[in-house]
DRENKOL-100514 format. One record per residue (C-alpha): residue in one letter; z negated, y, x negated. Coordinates in pm, whole numbers, plus 32768, in hexadecimal, padded with zeros to 4 digits. Example, Ala and Ser with C-alpha at 12.3 -4.5 7.8 and 13.67 -1.06 7.14 Angstrom:
<recs>
<rec fifi="A" c3="7CF4" c2="7E3E" c1="7B32"/>
<rec fifi="S" c3="7D36" c2="7F96" c1="7AA9"/>
</recs>
This chain:
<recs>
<rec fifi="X" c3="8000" c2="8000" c1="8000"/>
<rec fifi="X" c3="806B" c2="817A" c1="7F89"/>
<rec fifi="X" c3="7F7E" c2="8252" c1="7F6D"/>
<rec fifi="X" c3="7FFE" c2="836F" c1="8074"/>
<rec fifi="X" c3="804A" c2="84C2" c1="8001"/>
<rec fifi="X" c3="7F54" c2="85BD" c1="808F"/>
<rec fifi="X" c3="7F96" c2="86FD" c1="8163"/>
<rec fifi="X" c3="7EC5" c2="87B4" c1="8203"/>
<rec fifi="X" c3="7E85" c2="87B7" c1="8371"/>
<rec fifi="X" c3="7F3D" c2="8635" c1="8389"/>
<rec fifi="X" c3="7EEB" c2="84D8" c1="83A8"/>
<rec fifi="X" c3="8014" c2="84AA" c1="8306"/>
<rec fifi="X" c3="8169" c2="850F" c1="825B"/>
<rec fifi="X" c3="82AA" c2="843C" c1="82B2"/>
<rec fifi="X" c3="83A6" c2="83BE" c1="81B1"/>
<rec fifi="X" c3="847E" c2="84DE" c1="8217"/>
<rec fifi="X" c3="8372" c2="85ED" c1="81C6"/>
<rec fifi="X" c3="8330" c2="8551" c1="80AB"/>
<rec fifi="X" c3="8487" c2="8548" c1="802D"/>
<rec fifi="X" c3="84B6" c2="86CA" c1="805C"/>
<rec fifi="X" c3="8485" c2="8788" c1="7F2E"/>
<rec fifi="X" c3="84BA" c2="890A" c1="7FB0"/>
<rec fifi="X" c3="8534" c2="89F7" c1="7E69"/>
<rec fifi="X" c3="84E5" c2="8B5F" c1="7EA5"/>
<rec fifi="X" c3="8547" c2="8C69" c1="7D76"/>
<rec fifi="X" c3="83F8" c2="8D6A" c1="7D9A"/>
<rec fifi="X" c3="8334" c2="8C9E" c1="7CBA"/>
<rec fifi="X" c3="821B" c2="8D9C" c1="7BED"/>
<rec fifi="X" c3="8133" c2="8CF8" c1="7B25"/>
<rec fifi="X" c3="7FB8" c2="8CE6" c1="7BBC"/>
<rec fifi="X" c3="7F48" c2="8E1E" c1="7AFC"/>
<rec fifi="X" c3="7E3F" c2="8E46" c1="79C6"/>
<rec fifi="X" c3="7CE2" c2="8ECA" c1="7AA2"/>
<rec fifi="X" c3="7C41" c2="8FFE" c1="7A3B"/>
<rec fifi="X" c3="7AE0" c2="8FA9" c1="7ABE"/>
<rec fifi="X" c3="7A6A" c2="90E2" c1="7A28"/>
<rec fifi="X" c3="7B10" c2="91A7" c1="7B3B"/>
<rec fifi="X" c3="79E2" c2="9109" c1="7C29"/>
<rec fifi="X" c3="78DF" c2="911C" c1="7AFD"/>
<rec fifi="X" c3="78D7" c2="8F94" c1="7AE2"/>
<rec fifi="X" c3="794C" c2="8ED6" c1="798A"/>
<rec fifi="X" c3="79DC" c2="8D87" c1="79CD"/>
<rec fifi="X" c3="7961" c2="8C54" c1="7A1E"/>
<rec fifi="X" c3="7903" c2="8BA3" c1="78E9"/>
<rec fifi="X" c3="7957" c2="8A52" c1="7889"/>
<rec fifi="X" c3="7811" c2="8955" c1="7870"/>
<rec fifi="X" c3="781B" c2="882A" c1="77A3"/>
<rec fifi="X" c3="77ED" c2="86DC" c1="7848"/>
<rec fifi="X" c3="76B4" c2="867E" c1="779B"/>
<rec fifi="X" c3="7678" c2="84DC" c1="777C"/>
<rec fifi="X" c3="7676" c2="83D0" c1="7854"/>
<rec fifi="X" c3="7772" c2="8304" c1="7942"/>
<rec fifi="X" c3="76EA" c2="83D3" c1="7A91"/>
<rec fifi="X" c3="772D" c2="852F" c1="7B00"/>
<rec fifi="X" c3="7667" c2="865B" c1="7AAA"/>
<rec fifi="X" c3="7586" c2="8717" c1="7BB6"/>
<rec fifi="X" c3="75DD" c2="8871" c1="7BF4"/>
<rec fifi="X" c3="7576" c2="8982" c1="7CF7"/>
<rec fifi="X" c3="76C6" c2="8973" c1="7DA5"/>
<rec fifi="X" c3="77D9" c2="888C" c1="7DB7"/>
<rec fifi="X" c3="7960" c2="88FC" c1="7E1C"/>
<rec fifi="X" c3="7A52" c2="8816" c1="7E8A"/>
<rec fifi="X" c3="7BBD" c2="881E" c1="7EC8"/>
<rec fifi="X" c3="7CC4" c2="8714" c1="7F33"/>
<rec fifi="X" c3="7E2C" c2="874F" c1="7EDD"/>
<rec fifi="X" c3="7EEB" c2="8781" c1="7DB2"/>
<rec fifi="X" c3="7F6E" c2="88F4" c1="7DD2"/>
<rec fifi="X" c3="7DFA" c2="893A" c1="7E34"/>
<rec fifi="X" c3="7D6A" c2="88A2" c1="7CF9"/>
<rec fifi="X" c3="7E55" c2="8938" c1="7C2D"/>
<rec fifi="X" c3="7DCF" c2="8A92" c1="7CCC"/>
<rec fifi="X" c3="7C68" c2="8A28" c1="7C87"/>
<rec fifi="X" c3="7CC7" c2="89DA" c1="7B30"/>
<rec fifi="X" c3="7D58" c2="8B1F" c1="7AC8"/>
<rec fifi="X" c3="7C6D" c2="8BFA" c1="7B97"/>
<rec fifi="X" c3="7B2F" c2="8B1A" c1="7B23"/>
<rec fifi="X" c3="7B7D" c2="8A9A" c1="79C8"/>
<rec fifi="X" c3="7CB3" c2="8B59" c1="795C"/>
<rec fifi="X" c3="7CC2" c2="8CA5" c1="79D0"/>
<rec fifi="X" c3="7D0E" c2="8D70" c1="787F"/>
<rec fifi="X" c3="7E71" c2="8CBB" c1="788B"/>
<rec fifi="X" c3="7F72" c2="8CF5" c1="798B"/>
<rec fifi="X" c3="7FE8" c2="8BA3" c1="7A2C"/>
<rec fifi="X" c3="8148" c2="8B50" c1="7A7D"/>
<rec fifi="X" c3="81F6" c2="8B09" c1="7BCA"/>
<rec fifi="X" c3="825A" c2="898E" c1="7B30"/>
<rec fifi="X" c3="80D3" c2="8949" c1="7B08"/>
<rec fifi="X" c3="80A4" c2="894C" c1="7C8D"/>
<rec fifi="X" c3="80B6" c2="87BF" c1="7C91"/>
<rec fifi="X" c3="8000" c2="873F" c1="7B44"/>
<rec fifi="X" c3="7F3E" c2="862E" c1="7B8C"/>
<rec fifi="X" c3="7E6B" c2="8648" c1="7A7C"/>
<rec fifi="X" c3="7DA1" c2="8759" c1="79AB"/>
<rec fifi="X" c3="7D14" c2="8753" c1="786C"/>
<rec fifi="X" c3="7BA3" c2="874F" c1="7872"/>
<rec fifi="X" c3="7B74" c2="868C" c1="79B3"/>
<rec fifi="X" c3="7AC4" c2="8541" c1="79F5"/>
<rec fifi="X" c3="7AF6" c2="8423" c1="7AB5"/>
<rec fifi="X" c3="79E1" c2="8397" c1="7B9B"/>
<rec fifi="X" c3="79DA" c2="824E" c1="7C38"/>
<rec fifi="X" c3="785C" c2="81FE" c1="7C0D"/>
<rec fifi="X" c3="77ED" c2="812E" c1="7D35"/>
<rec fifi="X" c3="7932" c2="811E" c1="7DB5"/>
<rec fifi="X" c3="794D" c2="7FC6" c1="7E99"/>
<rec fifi="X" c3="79DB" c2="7EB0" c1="7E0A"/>
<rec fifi="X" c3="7A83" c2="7E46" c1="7F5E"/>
<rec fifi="X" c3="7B78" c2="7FBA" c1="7F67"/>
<rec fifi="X" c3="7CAF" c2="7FF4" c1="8000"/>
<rec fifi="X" c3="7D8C" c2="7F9E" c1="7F29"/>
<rec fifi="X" c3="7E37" c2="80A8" c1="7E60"/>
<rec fifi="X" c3="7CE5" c2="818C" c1="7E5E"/>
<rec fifi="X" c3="7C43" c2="8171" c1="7D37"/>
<rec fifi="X" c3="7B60" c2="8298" c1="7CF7"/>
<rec fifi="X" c3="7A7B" c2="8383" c1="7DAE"/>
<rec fifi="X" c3="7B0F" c2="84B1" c1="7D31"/>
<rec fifi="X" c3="7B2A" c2="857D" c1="7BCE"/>
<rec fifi="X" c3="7A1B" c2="8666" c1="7B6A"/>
<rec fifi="X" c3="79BD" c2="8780" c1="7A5D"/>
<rec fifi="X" c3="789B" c2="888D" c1="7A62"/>
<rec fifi="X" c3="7898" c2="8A14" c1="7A24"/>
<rec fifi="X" c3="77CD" c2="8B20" c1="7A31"/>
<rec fifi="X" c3="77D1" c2="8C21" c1="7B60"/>
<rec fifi="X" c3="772B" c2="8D5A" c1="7B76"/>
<rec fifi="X" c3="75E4" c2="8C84" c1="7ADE"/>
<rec fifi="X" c3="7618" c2="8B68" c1="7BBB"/>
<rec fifi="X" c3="7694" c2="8A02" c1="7B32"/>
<rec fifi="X" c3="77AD" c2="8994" c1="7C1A"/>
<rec fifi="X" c3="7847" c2="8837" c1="7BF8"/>
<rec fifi="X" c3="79A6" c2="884A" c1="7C9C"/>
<rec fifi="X" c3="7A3A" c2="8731" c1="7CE8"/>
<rec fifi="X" c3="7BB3" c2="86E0" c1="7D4A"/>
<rec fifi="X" c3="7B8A" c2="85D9" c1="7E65"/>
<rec fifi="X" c3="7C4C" c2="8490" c1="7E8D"/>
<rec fifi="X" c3="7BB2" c2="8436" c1="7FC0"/>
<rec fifi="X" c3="7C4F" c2="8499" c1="80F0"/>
<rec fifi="X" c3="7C0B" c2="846E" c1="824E"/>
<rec fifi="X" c3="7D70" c2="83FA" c1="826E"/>
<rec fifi="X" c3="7D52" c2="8331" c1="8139"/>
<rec fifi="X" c3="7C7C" c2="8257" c1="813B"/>
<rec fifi="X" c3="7BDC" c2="82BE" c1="8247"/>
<rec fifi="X" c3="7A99" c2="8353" c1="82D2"/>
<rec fifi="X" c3="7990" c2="8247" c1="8252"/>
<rec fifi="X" c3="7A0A" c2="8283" c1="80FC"/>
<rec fifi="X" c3="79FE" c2="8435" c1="813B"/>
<rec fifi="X" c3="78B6" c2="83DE" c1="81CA"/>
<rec fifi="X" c3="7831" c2="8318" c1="8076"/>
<rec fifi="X" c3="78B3" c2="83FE" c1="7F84"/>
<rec fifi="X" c3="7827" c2="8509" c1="802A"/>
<rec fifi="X" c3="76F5" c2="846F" c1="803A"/>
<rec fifi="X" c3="76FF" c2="83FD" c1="7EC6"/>
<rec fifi="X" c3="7743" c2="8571" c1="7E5A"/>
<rec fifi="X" c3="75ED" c2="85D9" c1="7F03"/>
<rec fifi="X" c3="7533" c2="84DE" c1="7E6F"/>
<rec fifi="X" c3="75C6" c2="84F2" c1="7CFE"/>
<rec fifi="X" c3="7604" c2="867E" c1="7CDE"/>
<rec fifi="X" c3="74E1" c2="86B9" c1="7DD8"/>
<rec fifi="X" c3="7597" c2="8810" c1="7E24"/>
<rec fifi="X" c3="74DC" c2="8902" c1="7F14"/>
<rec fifi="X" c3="7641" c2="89CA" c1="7F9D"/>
<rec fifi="X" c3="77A0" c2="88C7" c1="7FA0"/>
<rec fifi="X" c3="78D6" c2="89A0" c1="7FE9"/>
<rec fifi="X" c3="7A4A" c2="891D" c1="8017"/>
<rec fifi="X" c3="7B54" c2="89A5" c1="7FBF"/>
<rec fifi="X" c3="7CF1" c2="89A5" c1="7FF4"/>
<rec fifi="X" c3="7E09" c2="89BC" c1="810B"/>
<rec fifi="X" c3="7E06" c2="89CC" c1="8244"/>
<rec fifi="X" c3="7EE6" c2="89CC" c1="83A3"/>
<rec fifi="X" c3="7EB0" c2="8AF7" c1="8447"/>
<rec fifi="X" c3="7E14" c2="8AEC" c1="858B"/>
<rec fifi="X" c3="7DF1" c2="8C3F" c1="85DB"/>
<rec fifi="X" c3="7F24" c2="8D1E" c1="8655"/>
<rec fifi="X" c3="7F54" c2="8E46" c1="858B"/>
<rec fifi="X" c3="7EFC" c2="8DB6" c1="843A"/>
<rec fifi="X" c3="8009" c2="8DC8" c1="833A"/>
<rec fifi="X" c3="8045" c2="8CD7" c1="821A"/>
<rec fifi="X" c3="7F42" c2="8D0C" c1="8131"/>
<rec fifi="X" c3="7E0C" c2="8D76" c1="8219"/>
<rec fifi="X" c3="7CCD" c2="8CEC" c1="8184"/>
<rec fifi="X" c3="7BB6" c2="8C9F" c1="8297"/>
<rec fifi="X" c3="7A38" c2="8C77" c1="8216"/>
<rec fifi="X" c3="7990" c2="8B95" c1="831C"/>
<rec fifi="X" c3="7854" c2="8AE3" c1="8318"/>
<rec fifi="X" c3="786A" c2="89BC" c1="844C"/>
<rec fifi="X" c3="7947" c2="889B" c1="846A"/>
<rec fifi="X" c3="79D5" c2="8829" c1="858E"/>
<rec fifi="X" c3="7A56" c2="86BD" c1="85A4"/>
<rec fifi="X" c3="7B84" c2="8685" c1="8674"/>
<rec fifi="X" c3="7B61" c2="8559" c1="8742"/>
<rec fifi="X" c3="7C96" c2="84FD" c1="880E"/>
<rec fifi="X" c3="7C6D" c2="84A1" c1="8989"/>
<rec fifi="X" c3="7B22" c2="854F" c1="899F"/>
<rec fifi="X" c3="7B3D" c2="86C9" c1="8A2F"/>
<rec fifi="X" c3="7B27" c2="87E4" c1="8924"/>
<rec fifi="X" c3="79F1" c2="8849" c1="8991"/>
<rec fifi="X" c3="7939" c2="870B" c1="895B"/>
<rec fifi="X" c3="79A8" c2="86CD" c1="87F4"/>
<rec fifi="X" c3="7873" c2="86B1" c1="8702"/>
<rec fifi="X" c3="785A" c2="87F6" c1="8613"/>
<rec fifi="X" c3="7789" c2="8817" c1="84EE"/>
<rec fifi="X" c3="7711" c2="8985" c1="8495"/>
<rec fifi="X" c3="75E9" c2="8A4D" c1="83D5"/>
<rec fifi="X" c3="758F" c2="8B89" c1="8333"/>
<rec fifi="X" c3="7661" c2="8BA9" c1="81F3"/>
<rec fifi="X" c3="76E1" c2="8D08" c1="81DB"/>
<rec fifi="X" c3="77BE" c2="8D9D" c1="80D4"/>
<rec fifi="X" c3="770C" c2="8EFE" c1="8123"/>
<rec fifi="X" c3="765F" c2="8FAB" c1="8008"/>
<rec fifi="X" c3="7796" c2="8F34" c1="7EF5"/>
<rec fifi="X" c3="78B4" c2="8FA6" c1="7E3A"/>
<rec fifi="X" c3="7985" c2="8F51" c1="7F68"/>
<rec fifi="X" c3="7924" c2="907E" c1="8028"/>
<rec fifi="X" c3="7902" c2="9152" c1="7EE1"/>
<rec fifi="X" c3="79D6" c2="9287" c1="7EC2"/>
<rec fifi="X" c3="7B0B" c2="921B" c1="7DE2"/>
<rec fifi="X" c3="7AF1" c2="9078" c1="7E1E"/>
<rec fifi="X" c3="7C6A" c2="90D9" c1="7ED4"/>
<rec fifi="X" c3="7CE9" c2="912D" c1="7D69"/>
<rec fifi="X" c3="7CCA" c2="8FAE" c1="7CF1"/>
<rec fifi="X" c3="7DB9" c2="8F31" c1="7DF7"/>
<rec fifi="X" c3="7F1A" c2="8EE8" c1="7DE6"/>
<rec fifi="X" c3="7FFD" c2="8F3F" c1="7EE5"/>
<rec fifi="X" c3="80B2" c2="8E21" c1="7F51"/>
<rec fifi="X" c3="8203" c2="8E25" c1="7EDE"/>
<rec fifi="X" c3="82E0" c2="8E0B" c1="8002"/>
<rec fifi="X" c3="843E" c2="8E83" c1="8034"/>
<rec fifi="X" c3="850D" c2="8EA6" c1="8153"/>
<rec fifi="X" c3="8634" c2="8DD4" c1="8069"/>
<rec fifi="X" c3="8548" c2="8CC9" c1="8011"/>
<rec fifi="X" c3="850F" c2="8CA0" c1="817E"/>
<rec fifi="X" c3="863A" c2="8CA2" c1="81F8"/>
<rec fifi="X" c3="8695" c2="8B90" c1="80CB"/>
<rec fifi="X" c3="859E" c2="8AC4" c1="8150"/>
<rec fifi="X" c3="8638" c2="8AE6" c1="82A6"/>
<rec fifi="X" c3="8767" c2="8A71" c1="81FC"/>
<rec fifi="X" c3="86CB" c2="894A" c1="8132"/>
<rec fifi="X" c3="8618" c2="88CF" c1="8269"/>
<rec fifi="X" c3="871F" c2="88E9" c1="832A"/>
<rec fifi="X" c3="8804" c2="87DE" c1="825B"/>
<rec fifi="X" c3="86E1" c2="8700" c1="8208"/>
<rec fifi="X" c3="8675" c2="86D7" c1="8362"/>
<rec fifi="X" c3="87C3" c2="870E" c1="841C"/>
<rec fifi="X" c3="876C" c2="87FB" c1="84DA"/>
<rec fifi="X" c3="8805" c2="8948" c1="8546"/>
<rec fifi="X" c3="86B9" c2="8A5F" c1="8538"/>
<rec fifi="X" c3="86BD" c2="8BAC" c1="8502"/>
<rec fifi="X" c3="85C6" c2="8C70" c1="8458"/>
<rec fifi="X" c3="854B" c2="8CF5" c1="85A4"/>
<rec fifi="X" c3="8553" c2="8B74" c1="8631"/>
<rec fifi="X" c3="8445" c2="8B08" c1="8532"/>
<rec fifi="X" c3="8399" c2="8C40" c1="8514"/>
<rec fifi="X" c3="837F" c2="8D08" c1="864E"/>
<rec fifi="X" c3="827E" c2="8DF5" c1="85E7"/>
<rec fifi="X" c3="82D3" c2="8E2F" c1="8479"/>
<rec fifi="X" c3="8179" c2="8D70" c1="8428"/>
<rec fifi="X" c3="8200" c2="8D18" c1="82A7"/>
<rec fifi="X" c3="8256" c2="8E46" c1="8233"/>
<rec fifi="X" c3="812F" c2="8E6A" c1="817F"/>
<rec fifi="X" c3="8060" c2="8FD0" c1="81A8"/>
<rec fifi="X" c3="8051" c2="90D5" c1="80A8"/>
<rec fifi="X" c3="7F0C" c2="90BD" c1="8091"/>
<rec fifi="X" c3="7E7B" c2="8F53" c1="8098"/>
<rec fifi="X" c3="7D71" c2="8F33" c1="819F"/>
<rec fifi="X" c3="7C29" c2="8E8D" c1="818A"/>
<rec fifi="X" c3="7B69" c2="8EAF" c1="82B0"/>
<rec fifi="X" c3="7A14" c2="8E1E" c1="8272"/>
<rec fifi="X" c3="794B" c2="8DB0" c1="83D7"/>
<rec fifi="X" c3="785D" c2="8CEB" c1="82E3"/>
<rec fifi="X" c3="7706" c2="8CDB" c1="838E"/>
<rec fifi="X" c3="778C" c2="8CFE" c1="8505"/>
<rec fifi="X" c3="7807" c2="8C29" c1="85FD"/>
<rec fifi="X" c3="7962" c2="8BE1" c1="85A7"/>
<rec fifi="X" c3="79D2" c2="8A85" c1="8545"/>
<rec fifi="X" c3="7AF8" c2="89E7" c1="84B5"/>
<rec fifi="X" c3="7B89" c2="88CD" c1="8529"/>
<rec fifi="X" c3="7BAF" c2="8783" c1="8483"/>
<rec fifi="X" c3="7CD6" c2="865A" c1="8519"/>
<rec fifi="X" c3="7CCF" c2="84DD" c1="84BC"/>
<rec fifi="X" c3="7E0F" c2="8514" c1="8577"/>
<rec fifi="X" c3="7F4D" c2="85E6" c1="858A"/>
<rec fifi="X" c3="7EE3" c2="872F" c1="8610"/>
<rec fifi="X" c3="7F96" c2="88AB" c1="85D9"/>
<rec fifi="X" c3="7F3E" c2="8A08" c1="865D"/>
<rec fifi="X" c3="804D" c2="8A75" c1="86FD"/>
<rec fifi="X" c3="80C0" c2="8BC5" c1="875F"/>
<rec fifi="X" c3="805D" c2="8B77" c1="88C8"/>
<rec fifi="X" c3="7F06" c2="8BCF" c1="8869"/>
<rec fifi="X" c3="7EDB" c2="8A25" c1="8822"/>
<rec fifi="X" c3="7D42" c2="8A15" c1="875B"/>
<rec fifi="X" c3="7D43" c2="8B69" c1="876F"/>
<rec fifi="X" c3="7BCB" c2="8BAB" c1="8793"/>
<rec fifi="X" c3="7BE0" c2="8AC6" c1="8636"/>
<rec fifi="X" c3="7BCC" c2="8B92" c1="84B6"/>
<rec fifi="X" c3="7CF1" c2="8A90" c1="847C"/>
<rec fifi="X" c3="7D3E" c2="8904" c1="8472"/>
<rec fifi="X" c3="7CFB" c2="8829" c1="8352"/>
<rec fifi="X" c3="7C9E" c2="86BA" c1="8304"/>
<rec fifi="X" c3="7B4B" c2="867A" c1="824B"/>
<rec fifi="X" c3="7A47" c2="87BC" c1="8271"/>
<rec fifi="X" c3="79A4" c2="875A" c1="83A8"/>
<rec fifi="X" c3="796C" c2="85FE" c1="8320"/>
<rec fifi="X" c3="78C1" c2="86A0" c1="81EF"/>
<rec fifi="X" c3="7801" c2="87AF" c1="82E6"/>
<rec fifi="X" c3="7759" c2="8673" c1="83A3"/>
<rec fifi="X" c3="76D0" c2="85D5" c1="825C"/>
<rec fifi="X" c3="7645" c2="8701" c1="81DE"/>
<rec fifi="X" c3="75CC" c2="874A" c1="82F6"/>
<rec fifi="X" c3="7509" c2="8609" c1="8308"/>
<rec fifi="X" c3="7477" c2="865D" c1="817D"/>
<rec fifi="X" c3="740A" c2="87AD" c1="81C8"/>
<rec fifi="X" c3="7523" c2="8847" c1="80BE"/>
<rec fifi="X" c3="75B4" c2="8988" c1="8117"/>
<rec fifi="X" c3="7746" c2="8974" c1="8158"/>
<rec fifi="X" c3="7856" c2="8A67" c1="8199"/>
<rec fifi="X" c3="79F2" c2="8A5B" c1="8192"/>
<rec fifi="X" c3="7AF0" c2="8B43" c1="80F1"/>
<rec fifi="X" c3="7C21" c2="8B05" c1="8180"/>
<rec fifi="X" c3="7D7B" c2="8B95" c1="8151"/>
<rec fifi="X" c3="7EBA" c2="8B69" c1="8262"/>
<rec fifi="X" c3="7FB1" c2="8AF6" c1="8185"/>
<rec fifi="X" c3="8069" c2="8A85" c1="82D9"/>
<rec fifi="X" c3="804E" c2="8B7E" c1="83DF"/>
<rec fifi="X" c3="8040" c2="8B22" c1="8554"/>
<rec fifi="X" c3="8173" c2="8A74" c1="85AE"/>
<rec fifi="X" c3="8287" c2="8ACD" c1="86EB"/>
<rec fifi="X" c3="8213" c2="8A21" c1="87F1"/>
<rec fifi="X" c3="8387" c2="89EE" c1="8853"/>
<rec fifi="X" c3="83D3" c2="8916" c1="8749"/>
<rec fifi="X" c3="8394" c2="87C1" c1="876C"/>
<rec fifi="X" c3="825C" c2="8718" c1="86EA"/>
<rec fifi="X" c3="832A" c2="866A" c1="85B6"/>
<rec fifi="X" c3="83DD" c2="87AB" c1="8560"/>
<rec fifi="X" c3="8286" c2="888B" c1="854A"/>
<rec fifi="X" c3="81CD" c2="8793" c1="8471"/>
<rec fifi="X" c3="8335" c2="87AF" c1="8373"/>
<rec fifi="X" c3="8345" c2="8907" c1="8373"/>
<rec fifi="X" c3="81F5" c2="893E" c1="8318"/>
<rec fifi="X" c3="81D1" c2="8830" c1="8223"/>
<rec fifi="X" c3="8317" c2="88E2" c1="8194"/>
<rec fifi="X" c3="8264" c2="8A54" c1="8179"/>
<rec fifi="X" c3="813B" c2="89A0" c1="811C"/>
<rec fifi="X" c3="81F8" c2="8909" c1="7FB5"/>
<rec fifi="X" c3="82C8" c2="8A33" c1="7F84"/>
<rec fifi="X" c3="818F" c2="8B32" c1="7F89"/>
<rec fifi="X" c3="8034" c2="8A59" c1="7F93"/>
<rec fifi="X" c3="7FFE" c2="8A96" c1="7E2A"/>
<rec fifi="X" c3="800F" c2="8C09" c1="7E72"/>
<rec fifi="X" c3="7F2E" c2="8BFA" c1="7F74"/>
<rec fifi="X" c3="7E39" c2="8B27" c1="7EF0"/>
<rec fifi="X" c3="7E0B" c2="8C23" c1="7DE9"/>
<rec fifi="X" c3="7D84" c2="8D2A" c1="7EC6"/>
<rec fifi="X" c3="7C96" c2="8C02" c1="7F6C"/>
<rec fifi="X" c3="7C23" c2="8BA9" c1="7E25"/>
<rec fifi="X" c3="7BBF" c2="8D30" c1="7DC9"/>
<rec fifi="X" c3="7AFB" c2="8D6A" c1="7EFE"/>
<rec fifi="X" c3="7A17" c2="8C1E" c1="7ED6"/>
<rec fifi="X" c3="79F3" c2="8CA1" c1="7DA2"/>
<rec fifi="X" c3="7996" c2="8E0F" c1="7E02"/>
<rec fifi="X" c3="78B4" c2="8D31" c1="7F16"/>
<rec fifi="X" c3="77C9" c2="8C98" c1="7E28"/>
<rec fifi="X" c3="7783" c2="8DF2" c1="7D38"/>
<rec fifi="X" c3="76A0" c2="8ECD" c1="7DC7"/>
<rec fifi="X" c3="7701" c2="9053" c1="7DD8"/>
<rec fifi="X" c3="7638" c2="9139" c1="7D0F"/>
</recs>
């Protein structure tokens, strides 16, 4: 059995999704960060120290995909160097270990390993993060559960935060959006929305560099172009055989990104994002619109912490905005997972900054 390639917001990507490789030319390097223009320094690198187990530390951040780790990378462990378009799906870092302690001897076969791991230095804090390879999609929701659980009882962090892409749920946010949630809510299909089991508590990203004067500097714009978009029209178009327009997948205009990024941080409230075992999109018919936006593992995560008394919250970016809701079901779940490899390294970046920015406290 394959292991399945990962997108966010899907049980699953088809043979045809995964086949399409969308080229856009706008391609800027994720940029060198001047953290002194928020008063911060950078994180600093920690060695691992000794021993076959993992190291505790006051916060753990994780992230899934491989566009998202190569954000974390650069923004956690690399940020004096710019980092190259091509570097978006590296599936491996230098500096990074494997864990499979404790793993079951009776897996699914072609999962081998918990996740990979390395630990920095955060406005004071230790912070393991930790590139997951445990998925509720793959291999499955006991196995989310247990790592989770592991993670807790290993790093014994008091605040976990995760990290990455998104689907956007709400209507109005444009490619790029970062949303700063702390509750879960776990999708459960047949059951009314209403009656689906959420997981929240107190974690709030007041009081830090997020809400300081300048944190807007560190961002990156994402770099869409109306040509790029229109060439991915064109690409999708004779990969699926289709005939869309631009205005046929994109009604709204929803990935053309915004000047300024947006991070809207509703941290410490009510607000929840939405997590689906199952194929679920926002759509532009206002579809899991009360929802920060739809992803597949944080609620999962939000129910075991919850149960150890750790502190958890969710930076989340839309690297696939809402989706026409005249499209059919197939058709929304390619075009986003199209937008979504074209400009998820992008906006993983701008995730990646404002968990940082989330965990340093504003003086």
């Amino acid at each position: 059995m394959s292991v399945p390639q990962y997108r966010p917001a899907r049980l699953f990507v088809t043979e045809k999704q995964k086949s399409f490789a969308p080229v856009i030319s706008s391609t800027p390097d994720l940029p060198v960060i001047d953290w002194s223009g928020v008063g911060q320094v950078a994180p600093v690198l920690v060695g691992a120290g000794s021993g076959s187990g993992l190291p505790t530390a006051e916060v753990v951040v994780i992230t899934w995909a491989d566009a998202e780790w190569a954000a974390m990378q650069h923004v956690f462990c690399a940020s004096g160097v710019a980092m190259p378009y091509a570097d978006r799906n590296n599936g491996s870092w230098s500096g990074w270990t494997t864990y499979a302690v404790g793993l079951s001897k009776t897996t699914v076969s072609g999962w081998s390993y918990w996740g990979e791991w390395r630990l920095v230095e955060v406005g004071g804090k230790r912070v393991l993060l930790w590139k997951s390879n445990t998925h509720l999609d793959f291999p499955g929701e006991a196995e989310l559960t247990a790592m989770m659980q592991m993670l807790v009882r290993e790093v014994k962090p008091g605040l976990v935060v995760s990290i990455g892409t998104a689907g956007g749920a709400m209507v109005g946010d444009h490619v790029g959006t970062v949303r700063a949630v702390s509750a879960g809510t776990l999708y459960e299909k047949g059951v009314a929305a209403g009656s689906w089991p959420e997981w929240g508590n107190g974690w709030s990203a007041a009081g830090t560099v997020l809400h300081r004067t300048g944190f807007a500097s560190l961002l990156m714009p994402v770099p869409t172009t109306e040509g790029d978009l229109q060439g991915l029209v064109t690409q999708f178009n004779a990969h699926y055989g289709t005939g869309y327009s631009i205005f046929d997948l994109d009604p709204d205009g929803l990935n053309n990104a915004d000047t300024q990024p947006k991070v809207v941080d509703d941290s410490g409230g009510g607000t929840s994002l939405l997590t689906t075992p199952t194929f679920v999109v926002g759509t532009t018919a206002g579809t899991y619109a009360t929802y920060a936006c739809i992803e597949m593992d944080d609620a999962v995560l939000a129910e075991v912490c919850k149960g150890a008394g750790v502190a958890f919250g969710f930076v989340r970016n839309v690297s696939d905005p809402v989706q026409s809701a005249a499209l059919p079901a197939e058709m929304q779940g390619s075009w986003g997972s199209a937008v979504y490899d074209a400009y998820g390294f992008y906006t993983s970046f701008n995730g990646a900054v404002a968990a940082w920015a989330a965990l340093v406290a504003s003086s």
